[in-house]
GUBAFI-373620 format. One record per atom (N, C-alpha, C): residue in one letter; x negated, y, z. Coordinates in steps of 0.1 Angstrom, whole numbers, plus 5000, padded with zeros to 4 digits. Layout:
REM residues N
AXYZ ...
//
This chain:
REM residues 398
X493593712619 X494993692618 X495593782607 X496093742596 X496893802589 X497593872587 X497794002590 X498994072593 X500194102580 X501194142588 X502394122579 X502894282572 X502894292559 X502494402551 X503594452558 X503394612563 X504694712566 X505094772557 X506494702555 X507894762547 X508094892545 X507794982558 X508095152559 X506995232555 X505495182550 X504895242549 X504995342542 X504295462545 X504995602537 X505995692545 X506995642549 X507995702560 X507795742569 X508395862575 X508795942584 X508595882595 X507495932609 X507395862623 X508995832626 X509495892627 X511195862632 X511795742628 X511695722610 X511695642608 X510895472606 X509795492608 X508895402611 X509495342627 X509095462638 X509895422649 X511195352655 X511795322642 X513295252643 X513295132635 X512195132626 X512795012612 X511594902614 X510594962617 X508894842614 X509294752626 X509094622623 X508994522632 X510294482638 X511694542634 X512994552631 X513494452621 X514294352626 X514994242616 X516194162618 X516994142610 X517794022616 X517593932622 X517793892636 X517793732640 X517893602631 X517393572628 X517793462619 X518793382624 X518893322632 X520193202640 X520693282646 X521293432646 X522593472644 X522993552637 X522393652631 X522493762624 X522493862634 X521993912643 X522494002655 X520894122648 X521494242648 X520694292642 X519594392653 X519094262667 X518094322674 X517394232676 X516094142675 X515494082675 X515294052689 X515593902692 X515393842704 X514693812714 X514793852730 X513893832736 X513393652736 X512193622733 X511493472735 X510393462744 X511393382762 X510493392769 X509993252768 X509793212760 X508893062762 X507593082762 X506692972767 X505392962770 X504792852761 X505392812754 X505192712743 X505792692734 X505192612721 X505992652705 X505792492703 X506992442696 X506692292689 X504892322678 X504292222679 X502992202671 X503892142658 X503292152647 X502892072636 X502791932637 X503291842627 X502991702632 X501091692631 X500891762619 X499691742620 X498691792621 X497791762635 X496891862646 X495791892639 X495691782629 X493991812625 X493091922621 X493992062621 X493292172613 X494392272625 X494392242634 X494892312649 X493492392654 X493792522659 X492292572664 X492692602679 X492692562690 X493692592702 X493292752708 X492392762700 X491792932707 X491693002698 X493092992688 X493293082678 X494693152676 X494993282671 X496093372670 X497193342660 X496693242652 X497193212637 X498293202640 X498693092647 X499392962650 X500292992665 X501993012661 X502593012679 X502592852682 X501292832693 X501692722705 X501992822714 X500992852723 X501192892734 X501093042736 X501593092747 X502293222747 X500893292751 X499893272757 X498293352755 X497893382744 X497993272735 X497393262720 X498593382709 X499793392717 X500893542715 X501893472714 X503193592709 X503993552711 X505193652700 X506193582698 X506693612689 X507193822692 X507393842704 X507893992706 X506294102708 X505794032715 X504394072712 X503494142697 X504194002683 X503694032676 X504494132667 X505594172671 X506894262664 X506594392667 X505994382683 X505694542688 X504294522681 X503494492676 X502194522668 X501894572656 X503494532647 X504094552636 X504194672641 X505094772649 X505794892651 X504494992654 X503194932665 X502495052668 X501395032655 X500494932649 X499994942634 X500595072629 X502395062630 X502595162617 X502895302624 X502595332640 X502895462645 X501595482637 X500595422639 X499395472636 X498395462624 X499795452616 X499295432600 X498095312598 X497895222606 X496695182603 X496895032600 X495894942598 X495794812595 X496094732605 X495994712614 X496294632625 X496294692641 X496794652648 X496994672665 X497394512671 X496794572682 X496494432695 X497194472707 X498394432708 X499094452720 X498394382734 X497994402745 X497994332757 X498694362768 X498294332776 X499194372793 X498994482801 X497994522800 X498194702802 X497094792794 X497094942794 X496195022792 X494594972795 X494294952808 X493494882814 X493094772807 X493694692804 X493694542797 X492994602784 X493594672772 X493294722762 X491894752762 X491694852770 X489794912772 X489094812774 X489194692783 X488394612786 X488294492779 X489094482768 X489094362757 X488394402746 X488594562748 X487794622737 X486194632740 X486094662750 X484594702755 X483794542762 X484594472766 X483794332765 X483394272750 X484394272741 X484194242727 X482994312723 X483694472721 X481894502718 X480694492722 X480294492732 X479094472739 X478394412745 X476794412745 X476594282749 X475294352761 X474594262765 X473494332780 X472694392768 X472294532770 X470794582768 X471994692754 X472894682755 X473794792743 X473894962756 X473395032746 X473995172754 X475395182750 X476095262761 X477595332756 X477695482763 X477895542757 X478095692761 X479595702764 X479795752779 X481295752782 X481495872785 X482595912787 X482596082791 X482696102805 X482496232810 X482296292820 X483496272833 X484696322820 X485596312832 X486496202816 X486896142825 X487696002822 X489095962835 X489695852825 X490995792834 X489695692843 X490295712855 X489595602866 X488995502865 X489495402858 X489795312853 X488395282844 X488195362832 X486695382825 X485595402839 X486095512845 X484995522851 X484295422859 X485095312862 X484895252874 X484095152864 X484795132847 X483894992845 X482395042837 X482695182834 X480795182834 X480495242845 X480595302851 X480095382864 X479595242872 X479795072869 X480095012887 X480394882879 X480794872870 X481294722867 X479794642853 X479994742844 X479594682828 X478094702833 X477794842837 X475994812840 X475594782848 X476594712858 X475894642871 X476094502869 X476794432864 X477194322862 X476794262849 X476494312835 X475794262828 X475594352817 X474494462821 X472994472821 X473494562806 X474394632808 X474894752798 X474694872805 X473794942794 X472995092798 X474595182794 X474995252808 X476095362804 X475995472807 X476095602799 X475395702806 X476395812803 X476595932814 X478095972812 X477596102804 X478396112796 X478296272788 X479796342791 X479296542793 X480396592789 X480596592775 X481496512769 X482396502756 X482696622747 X482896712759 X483396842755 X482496932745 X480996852744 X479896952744 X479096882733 X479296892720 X478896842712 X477196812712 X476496952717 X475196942718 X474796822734 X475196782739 X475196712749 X475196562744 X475996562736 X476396442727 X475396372722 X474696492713 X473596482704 X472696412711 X472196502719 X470696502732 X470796342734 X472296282738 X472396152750 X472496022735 X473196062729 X472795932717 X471695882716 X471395752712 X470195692706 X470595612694 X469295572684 X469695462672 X469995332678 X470195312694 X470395222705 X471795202705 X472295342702 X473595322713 X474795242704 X475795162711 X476495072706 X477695142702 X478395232714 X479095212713 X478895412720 X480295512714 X480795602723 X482195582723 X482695632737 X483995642741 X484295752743 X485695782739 X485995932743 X487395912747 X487896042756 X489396042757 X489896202753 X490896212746 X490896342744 X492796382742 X493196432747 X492896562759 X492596412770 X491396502781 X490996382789 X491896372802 X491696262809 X492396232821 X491396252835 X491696352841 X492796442842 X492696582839 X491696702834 X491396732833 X491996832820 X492396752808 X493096792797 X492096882788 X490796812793 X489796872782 X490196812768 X489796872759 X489396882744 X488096812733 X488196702735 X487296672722 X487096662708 X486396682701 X486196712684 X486296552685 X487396482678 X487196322672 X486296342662 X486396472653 X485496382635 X484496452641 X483996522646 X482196582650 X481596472656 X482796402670 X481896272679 X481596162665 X483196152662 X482796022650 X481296032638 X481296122635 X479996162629 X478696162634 X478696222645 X477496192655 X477296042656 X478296002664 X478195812669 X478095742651 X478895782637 X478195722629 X476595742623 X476495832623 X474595852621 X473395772628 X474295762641 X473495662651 X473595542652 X474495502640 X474995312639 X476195302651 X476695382658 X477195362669 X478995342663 X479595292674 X481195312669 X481595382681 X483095442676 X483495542678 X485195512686 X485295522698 X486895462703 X487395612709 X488295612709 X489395692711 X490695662725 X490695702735 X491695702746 X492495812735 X493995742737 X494495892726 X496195882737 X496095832747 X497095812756 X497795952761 X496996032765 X497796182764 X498296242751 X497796262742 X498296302728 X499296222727 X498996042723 X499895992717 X499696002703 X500395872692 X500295882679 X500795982674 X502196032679 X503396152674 X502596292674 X501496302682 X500596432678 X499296382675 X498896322678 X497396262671 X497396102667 X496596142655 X496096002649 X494395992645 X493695942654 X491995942660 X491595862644 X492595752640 X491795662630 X491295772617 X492295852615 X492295982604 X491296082602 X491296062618 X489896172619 X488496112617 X488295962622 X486795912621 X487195802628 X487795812636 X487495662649 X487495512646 X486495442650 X486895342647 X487995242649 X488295262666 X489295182674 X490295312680 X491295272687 X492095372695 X492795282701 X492595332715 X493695252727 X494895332730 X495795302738 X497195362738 X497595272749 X497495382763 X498595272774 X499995302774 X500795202764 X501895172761 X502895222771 X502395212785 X503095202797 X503895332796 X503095452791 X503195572796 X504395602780 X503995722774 X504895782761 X505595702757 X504695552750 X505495492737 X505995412747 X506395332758 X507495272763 X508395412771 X507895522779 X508795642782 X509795622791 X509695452795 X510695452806 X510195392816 X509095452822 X508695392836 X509495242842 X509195132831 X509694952835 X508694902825 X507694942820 X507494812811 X505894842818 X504694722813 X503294772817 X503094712797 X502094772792 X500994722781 X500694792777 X499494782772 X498194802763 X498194842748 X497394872739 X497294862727 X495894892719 X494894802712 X494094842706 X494194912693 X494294932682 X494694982672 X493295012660 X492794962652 X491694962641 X492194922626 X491394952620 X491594902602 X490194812599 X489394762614 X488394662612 X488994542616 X489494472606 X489994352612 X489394262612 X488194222612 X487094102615 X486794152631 X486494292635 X486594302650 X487794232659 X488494322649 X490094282657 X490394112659 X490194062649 X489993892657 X489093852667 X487893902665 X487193852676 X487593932690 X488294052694 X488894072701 X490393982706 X490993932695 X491993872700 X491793742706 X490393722699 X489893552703 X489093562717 X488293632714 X487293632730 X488093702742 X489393822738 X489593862751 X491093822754 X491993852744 X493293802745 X493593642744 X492793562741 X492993422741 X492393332751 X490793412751 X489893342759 X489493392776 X490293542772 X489893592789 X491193582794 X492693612789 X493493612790 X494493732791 X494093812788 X495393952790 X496094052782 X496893882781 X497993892771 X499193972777 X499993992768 X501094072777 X502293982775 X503493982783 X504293922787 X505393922777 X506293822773 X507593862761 X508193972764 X508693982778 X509394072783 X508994202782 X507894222790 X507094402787 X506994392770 X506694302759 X506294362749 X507794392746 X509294302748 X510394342743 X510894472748 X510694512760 X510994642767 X510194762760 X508894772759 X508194842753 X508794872739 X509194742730 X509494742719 X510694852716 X511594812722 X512894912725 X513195042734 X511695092742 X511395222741 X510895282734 X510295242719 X509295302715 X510195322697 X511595282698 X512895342694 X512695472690 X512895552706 X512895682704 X511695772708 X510995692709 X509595792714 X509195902704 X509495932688 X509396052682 X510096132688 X511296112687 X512496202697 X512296252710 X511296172718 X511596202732 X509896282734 X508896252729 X507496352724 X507696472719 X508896522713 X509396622704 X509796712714 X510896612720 X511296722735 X509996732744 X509196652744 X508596652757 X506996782755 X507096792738 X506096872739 X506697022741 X508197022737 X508697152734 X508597222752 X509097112760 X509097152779 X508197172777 X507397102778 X505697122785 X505097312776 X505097292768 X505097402765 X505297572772 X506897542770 X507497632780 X507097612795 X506797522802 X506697522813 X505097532820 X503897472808 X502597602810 X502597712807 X503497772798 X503297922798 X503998042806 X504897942822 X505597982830 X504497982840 X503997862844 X502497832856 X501597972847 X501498002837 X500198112835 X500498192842 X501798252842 X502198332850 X502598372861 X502598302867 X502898252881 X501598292890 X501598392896 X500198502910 X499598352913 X500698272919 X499398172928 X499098022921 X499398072913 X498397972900 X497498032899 X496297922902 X494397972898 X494497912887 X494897802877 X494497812867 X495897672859 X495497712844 X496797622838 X495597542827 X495797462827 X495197342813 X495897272810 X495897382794 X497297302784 X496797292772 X496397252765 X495397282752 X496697382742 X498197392740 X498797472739 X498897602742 X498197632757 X497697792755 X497197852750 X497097962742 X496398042734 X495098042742 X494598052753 X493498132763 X492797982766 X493197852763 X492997752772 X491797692756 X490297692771 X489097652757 X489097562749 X489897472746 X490897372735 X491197352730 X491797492730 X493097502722 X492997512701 X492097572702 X491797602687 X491297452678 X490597382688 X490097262679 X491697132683 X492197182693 X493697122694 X494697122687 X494397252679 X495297322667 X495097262656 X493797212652 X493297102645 X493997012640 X493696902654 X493496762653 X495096772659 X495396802664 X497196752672 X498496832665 X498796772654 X499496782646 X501096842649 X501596752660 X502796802659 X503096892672 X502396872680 X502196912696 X501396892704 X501496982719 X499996942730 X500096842741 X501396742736 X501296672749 X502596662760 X502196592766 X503396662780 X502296662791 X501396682796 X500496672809 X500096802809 X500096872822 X499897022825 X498896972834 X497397002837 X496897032846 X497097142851 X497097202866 X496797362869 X496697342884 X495997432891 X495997482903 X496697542913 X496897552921 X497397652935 X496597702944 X496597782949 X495797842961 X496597772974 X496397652973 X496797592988 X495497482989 X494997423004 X494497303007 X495297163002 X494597073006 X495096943003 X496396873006 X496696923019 X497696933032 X498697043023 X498797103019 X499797213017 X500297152999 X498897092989 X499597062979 X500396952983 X500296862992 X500896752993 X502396802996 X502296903004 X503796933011 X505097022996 X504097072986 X504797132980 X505097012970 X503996922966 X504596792959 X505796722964 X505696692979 X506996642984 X508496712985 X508196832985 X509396932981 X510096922969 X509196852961 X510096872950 X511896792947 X512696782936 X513896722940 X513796712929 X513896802917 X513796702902 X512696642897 X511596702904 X510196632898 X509896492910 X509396442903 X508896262915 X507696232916 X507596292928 X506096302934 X505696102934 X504796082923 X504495932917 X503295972908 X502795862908 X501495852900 X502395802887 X501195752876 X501195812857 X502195902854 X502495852840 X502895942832 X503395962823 X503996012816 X505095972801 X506495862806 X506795912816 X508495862819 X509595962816 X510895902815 X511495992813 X511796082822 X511496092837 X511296152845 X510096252848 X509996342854 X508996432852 X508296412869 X506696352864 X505896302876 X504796412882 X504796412893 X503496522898 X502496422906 X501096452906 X500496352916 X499096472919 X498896512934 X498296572934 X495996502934 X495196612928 X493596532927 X493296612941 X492996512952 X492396602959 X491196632963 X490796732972 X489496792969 X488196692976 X488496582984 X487796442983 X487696362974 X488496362966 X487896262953 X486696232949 X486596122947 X484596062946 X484296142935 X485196202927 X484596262909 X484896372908 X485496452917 X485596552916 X484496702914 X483596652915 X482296722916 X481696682900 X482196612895 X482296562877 X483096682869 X484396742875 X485196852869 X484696952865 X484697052860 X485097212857 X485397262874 X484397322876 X485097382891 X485897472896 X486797492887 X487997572883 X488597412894 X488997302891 X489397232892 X489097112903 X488397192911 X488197142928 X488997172939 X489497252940 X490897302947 X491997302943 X493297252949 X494897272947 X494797232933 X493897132926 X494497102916 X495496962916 X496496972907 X497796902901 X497596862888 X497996712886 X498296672875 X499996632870 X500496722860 X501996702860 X502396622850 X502896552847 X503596462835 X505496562834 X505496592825 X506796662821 X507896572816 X508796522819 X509896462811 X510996492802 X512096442805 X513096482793 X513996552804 X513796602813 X515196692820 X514496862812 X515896912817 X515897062811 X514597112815 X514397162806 X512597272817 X513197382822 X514097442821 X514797562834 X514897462846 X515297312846 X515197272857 X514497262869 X512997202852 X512197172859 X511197292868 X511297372860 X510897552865 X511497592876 X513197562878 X513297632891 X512897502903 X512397392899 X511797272907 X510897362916 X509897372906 X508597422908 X508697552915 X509197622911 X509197772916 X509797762935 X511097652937 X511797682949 X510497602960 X509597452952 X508697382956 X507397512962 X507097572949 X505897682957 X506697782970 X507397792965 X508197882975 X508297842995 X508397712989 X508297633004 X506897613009 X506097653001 X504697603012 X504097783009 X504697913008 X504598003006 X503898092994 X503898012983 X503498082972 X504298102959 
//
């Protein structure tokens, strides 16, 4: 598919984030581009050079859709890169990407600790179902990396900072490794975000982004994002998974997404500045066992974080308490400005506790088998959110 040269190239995230994929309406001049919930487009009188399982061309709203392709225009240019593939969720993205690439008898090196979601499709889906060798590495551990590669392997995945975890990976060391080996190189960059990291810069071949979270920021929209400067991949991704498997994303979520992702420089800017302040309040804090923020000075991360994450560390605090599972739950429900809810990157600030049953848990750092918490920070004051936290431990006695 063709893509349409970005006008802002050069410019300021801020301003990229307001102008790319930005236009007048044409039938009225309204200067916000229209939601189009149709499911079908007039054809051409003439069909003869129609491909019906192709992206070229709006018929039908699988094959895309006009708001779909406006927000592809805007994340391409968060991510300086050649092309992006919007779909229907985060989820959706990884699995269009990783069915496209791969085929039975390809190795893929996933990481240790991962969003669920990975884990489940190589842990349980990809090599049980068709006959893809997946073998988990800690990411963290360059020499690990080494050891588990082959001139076999197809494909490595990484997520960095990881979920949940908030470990730290080298993009251009893995990229280097995985290119020596013929392998390619993808990127989870959904905790960073483009506003502090850009994976293509460093080495990566691909980079996903679940839309849901930062770049929409208002807990209503669901989608996906693949993001590459290989664009003969990128079609056959649009064709085998977005056309032919189906997980396309809706007019609606891509127009919602579209119009959160307005101010997502602005609202990453705040959200790294809280988070910040509010790990280096949990370091301090007696009945904190431990804080994972790659912005701590002490946090093993942090240095190659200082690197690669340009403008900030995020908004996700992992850290611990010295309570059981029963007691974190009670101090999560305590809370009143924070919203005891799963993901992350809303404008509200989310806690969801890992507990010490979890099937993967024994996959962690064992710092991170007890009273561990995963926090998503929002846009409320962080004194707020501090005295949240503080009156919350106080209630289950710590």
């Amino acid at each position: 598919m063709a893509k349409k040269e970005n006008s802002f190239k050069g410019y300021g995230i801020n301003t990229q984030a307001i102008h790319t994929g930005t236009a007048y309406d044409e039938g009225t001049g309204a200067v916000r581009r229209p939601l189009h919930m149709a499911n079908s487009y007039k054809l051409p009188d003439d069909l003869s050079q129609v491909n019906y399982s192709s992206t070229d061309l709006l018929m039908y709203s699988r094959n895309g859709n006009p708001n779909q392709h406006w927000l592809e225009e805007k994340i391409a240019a968060l991510h300086d890169a050649d092309d992006a593939i919007v779909l229907a969720s985060g989820v959706g993205a990884l699995h269009a990407l990783f069915w496209t690439l791969l085929k039975t008898g390809d190795r893929v090196l996933y990481p240790k600790v991962s969003y669920m979601a990975v884990y489940r499709m190589f842990h349980e889906l990809f090599n049980h179902k068709f006959g893809v060798e997946t073998v988990m590495v800690d990411m963290t551990d360059l020499e690990a990396v080494r050891k588990a590669i082959t001139p076999g392997t197809r494909l490595v995945h990484i997520e960095t900072p990881d979920n949940p975890t908030n470990g730290v990976t080298d993009i251009a060391a893995i990229a280097k490794i995985a290119h020596e080996n013929g392998a390619v190189l993808s990127v989870d960059n959904t905790f960073a975000s483009p506003y502090n990291q850009r994976p293509l810069e460093l080495g990566a071949d691909f980079v996903v982004e679940a839309l849901t979270k930062f770049i929409n920021g208002h807990g209503d929209a669901q989608g996906g994002a693949i993001i590459s400067n290989d664009l003969s991949t990128m079609d056959r991704i649009r064709y085998e998974a977005q056309v032919n498997v189906g997980s396309v994303i809706s007019p609606f979520n891509a127009w919602q997404i579209f119009r959160g992702s307005v101010t997502f420089p602005l609202r990453m800017q705040r959200i790294n500045e809280s988070s910040q302040k509010i790990a280096e309040w949990l370091e301090q804090r007696e009945n904190v066992t431990f804080v994972s923020y790659p912005g701590l000075p002490g946090n093993p991360g942090h240095e190659l974080a200082r690197r690669q994450m340009k403008e900030g560390y995020g908004g996700v605090i992992s850290f611990g308490v010295k309570a059981d599972d029963k007691a974190v739950e009670k101090f999560c429900a305590a809370l009143k400005v924070v919203t005891f809810a799963v993901s992350l990157g809303h404008d509200e600030s989310l806690i969801f506790p890992q507990p010490s049953y979890d099937e993967r848990i024994h996959l962690y750092p064992e710092k991170f088998r007890d009273g561990f918490i995963r926090f998503s920070v929002g846009l409320e004051e962080p004194e707020d959110i501090i005295s949240d936290l503080d009156q919350a431990m106080k209630s289950i006695g710590l």
